[in-house]
PAMI-305034 format. One record per residue (C-alpha): residue in one letter; chain; x, y, z. Coordinates in steps of 0.001 Angstrom, whole numbers. Example, Ala and Ser with C-alpha at 12.3 -4.5 7.8 and 13.67 -1.06 7.14 Angstrom:
2
(A,A,(12300,-4500,7800))
(S,A,(13670,-1060,7140))
// end
This chain:
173
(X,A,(1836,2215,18605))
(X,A,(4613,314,16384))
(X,A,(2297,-537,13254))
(X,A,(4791,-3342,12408))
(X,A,(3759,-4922,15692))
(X,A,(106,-4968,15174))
(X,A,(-1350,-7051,12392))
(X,A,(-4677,-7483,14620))
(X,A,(-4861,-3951,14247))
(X,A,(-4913,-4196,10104))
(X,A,(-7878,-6930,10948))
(X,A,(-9644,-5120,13598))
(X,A,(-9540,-1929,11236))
(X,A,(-11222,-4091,8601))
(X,A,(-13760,-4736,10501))
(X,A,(-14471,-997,11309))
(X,A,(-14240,-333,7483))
(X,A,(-16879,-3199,6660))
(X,A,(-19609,-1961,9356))
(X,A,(-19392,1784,8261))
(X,A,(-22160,1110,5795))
(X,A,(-24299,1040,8517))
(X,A,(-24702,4284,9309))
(X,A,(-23022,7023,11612))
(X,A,(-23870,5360,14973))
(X,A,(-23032,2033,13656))
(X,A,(-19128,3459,12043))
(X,A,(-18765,5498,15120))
(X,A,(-19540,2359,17665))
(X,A,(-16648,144,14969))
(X,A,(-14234,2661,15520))
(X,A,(-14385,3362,19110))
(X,A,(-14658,-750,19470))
(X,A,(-11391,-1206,16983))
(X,A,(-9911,1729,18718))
(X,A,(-10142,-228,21733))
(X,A,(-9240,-3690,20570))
(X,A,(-5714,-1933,19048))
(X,A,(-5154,-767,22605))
(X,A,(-5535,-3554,24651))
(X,A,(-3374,-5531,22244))
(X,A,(-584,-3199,23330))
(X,A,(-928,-469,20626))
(X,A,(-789,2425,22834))
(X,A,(-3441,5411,21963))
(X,A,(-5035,4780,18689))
(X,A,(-7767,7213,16435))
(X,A,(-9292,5442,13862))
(X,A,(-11214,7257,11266))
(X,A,(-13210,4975,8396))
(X,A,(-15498,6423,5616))
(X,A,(-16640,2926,4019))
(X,A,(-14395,2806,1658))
(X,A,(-10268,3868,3101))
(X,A,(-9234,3731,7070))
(X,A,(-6535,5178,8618))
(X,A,(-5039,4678,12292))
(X,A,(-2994,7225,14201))
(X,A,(-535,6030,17084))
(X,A,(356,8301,20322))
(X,A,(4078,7883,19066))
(X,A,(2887,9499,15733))
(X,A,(3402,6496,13580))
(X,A,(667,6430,10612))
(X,A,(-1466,3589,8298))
(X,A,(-3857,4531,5894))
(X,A,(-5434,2411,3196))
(X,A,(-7352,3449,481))
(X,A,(-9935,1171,-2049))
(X,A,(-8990,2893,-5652))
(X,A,(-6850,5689,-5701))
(X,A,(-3008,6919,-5572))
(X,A,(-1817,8150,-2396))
(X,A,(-1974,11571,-2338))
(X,A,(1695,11469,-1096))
(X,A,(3235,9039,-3309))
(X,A,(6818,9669,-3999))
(X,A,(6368,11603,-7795))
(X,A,(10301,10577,-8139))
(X,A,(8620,6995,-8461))
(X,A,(7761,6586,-11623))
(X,A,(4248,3892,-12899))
(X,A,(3964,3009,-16350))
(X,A,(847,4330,-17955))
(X,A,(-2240,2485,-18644))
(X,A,(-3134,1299,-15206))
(X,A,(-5853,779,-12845))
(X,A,(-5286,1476,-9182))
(X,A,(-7350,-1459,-7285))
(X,A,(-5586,-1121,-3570))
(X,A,(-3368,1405,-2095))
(X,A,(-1965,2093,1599))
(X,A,(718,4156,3187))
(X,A,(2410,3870,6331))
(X,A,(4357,6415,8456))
(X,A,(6510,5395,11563))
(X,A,(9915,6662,12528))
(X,A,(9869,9467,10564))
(X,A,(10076,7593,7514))
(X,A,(6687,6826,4711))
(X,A,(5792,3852,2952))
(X,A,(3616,2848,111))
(X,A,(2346,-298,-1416))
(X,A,(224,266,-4592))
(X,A,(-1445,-2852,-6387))
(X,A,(-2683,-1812,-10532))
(X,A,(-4441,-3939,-13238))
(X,A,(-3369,-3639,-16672))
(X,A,(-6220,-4738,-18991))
(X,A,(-4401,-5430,-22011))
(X,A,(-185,-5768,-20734))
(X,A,(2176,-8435,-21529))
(X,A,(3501,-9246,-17801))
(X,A,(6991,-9458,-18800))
(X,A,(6871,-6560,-21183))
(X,A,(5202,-4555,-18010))
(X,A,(8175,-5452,-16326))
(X,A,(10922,-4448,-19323))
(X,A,(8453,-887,-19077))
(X,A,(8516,-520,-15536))
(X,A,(12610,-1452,-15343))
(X,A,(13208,1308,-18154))
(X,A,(11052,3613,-16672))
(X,A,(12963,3327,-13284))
(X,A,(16287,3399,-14616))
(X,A,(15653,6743,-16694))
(X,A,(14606,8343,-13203))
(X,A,(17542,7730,-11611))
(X,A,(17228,4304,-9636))
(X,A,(19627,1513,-10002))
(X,A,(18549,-2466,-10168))
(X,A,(19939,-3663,-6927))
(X,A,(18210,-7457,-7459))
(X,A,(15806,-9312,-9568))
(X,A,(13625,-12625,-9475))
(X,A,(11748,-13682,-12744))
(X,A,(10290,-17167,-13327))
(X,A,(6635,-18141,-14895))
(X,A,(5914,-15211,-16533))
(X,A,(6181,-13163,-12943))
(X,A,(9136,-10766,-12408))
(X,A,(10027,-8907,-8717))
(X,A,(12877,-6463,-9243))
(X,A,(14075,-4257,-5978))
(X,A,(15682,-703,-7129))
(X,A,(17482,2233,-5139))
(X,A,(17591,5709,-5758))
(X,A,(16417,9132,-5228))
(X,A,(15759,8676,-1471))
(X,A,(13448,5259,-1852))
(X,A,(13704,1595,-1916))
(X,A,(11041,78,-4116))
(X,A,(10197,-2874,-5207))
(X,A,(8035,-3427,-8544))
(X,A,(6347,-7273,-9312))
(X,A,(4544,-8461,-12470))
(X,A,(2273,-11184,-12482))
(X,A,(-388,-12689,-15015))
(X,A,(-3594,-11536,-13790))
(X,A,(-6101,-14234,-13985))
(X,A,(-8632,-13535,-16778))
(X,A,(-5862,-12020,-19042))
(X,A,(-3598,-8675,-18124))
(X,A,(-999,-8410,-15549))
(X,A,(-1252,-6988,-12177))
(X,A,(1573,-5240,-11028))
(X,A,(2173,-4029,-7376))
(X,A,(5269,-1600,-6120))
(X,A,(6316,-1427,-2486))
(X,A,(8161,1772,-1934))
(X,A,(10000,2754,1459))
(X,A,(12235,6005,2498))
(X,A,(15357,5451,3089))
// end
């Protein structure tokens, strides 16, 4: 299964995590029928394994997606650094190729958005990545660094209701 080529897996998946509330028969029935819904849309063998709140699909060729409701990966890169003071609200992490990826979305109650970002840029530079682009206009900020092994990219925007939400997409290079 190539994950990049299967965005009606991400929905089908959804699915499956939304009807595991229903008890065992019910999650094992949604992830036998996403299972099968993956694979007739081309996706090769795929195992799909929901608790009711994270999923995560396995392809024959190996390739990996996972997403979680409120926590870290357990793999995230610890060579990316996350300024303090946030709350992780969505997480995932794909493998395929041999290579991980990681998008990670926090809420900071109380953060300036482009303060966040003048944190998050320092906080990147000290560990060793180097700006490689950067996009800042109403108060929201995307900058793209690369270093130690990683691409990542790190946005800042105004949360609505006061804060900032800040999400970082980080890929192996």
């Amino acid at each position: 299964m190539k994950l990049k080529t299967s965005v009606v897996a991400v929905a089908v998946a959804g699915v499956a995590l939304g009807l595991t509330g229903c008890g065992q028969a019910a999650e094992q029935a949604a992830e036998e029928a996403a299972e099968q819904a993956i694979e007739a849309q081309g996706g090769g063998d795929v195992e799909i394994d929901a608790d009711g709140e994270s999923f995560s699909m396995e392809g024959e060729d190996g390739s990996e997606f996972s997403v979680g409701s409120d926590e870290l990966p357990d793999d995230f890169p610890a060579d990316v650094p996350i300024p303090e003071g946030g709350t992780v609200e969505s997480s995932s992490t794909v493998q395929t190729d041999g290579k991980a990826g990681w998008f990670v979305t926090l809420t900071y109650a109380d953060a300036d958005a482009s303060e966040l970002a003048d944190t998050s840029k320092s906080e990147m530079e000290d560990a060793g990545f180097d700006e490689t682009s950067t996009f800042s206009a109403n108060d929201t900020t995307t900058t793209g660094y690369e270093g130690n092994g990683y691409q990542v990219t790190v946005s800042t925007v105004p949360a609505d209701g006061g804060g900032t939400s800040m999400s970082l997409t980080v890929a192996e290079v």
